[in-house]
N, C-alpha and C positions, 0 to 999 in steps of 0.2 A: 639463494633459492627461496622464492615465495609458496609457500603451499597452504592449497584452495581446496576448500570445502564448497560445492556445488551441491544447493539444496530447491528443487525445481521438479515441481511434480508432472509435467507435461514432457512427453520425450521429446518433441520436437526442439524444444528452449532446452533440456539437456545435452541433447547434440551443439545446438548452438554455442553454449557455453564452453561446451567442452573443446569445441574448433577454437574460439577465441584464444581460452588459455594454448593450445598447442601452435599458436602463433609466435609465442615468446617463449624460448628457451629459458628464462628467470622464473617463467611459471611452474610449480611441478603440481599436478591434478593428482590430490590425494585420493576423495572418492565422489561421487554423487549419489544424493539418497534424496529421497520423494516426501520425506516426513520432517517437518522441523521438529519436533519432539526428537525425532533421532540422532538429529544435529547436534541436543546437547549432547547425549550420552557422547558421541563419538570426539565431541570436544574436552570435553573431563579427561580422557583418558590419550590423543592425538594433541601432537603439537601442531596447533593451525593456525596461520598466520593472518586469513582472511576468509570469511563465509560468505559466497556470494548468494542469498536470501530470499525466497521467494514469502511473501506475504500470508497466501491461501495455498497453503499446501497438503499432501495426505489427507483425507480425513475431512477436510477443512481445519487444519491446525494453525496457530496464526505464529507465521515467523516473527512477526515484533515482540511477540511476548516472549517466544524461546531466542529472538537476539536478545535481550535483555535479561534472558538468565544466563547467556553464554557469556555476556560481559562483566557481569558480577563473579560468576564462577572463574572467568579465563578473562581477566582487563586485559593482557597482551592481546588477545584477539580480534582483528578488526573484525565491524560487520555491516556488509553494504548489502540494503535491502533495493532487490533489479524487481519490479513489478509491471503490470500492467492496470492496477487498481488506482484509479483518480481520484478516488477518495481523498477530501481533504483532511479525515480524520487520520487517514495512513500516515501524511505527509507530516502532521501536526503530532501523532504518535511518536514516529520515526526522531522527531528531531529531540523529543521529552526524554531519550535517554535510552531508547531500543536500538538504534543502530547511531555510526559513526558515521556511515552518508545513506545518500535514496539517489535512485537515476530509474528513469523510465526505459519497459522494454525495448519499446520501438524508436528508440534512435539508433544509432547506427554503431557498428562493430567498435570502430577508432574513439569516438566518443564514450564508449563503457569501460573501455581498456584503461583508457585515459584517466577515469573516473578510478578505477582498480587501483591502479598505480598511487593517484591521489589519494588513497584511500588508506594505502599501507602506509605511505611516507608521513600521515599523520594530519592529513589536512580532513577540517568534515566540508562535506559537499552534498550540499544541497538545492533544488531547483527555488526561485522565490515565490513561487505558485506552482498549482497543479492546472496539467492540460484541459482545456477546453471540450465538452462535446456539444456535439447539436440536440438542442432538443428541439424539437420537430420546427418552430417558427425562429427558433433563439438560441445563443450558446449557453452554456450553464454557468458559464461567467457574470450572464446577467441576472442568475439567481443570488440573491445576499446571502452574507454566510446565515445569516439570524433565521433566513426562509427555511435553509437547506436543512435547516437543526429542527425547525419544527417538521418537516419531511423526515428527516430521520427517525426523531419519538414515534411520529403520526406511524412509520412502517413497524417499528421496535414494539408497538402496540399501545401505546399513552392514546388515548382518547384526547379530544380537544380542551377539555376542563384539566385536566390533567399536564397537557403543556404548556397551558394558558397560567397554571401555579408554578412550574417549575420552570417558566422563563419569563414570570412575572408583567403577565401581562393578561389583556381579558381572551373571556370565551372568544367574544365576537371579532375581537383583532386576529386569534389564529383562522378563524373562518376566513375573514379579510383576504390573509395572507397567503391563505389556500387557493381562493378564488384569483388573486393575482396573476397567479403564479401559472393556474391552467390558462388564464385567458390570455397572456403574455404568451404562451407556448403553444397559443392554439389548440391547447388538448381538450375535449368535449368533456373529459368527467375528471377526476382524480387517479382511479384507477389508471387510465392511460398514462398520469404522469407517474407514478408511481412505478409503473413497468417500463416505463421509458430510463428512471434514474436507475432501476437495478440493473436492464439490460445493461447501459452502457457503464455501469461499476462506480456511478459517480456515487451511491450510498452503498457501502456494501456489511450487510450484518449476520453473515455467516460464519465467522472466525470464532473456535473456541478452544 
């Protein structure tokens, strides 16, 4: 008997989860809770075999940081982070030691089961990239990671002199890089991009 910790602050993706485990009799659904902060507490003291992990949860509390205290505290624990955030920062956290796999929301029932499974038996699983969106003319595939990093500071609040030292390069190359990036995407100002990458989760800097 496998038993799963479901930690997913949207109830729609709660029920879901929750049908999936009652698909397989090897599942047993311990509990579901909205908060990962809570997720340890009930792992310290609950035997769990697998924490199915939501990224941004409660609060905005960020499940990578509480998988990563719940593998220190409970190593028997697997802990597979199910998101819908494209960030490549999650993907690249995820794999430094917060969880033992990552699989995205929106694929399909058989394929996260499948993932579950793989999950406990000890394999990590992970995707070799994150999903694609559109930005307005382009996908965000065609943004470099080195762009996306200075979009990230630039939103986190560094000024361009400021990311221009901390990723060693000039004032004017981060302007450069700014301007590429809107006129590649066809966005009229920065603002535009800027609310194009939060909307679709491809930067996301609300976790704490």
């Amino acid at each position: 008997m496998v038993r799963v910790l479901i930690v997913e602050d949207q109830k729609i993706m709660q029920r879901y989860f929750e049908y999936i485990l009652l698909q397989d009799p090897e599942f047993r659904h311990v509990d579901t809770v909205a908060d990962a902060e809570e997720a340890v507490k009930i792992c310290t003291y609950s035997a769990i075999d697998i924490v199915l992990m939501d990224v941004q949860t409660f609060h905005n509390h960020d499940g990578l940081k509480a998988g990563k205290a719940i593998k220190e505290a409970c190593p028997y624990t697997k802990i597979l982070i199910v998101t819908s955030l494209i960030d490549p920062k999650v993907l690249e956290r995820a794999k430094s030691g917060c969880a033992d796999s990552l699989w995205y929301k929106d694929h399909g029932e058989e394929e996260i089961r499948d993932v579950i499974w793989r999950t406990v038996k000890g394999e990590h699983v992970f995707p070799d990239v994150t999903p694609s969106v559109e930005l307005n003319w382009i996908m965000s595939g065609e943004i470099s990671p080195r762009q996306l990093e200075m979009l990230r500071l630039y939103i986190c609040g560094f000024s361009y002199a400021e990311i221009a030292q901390k990723m060693n390069c000039s004032r004017a190359g981060v302007r450069w890089n700014f301007q590429e990036m809107i006129s590649k995407a066809g966005y009229s100002c920065k603002e535009d991009l800027i609310a194009a990458a939060l909307e679709s989760k491809l930067i996301v800097t609300t976790l704490k």
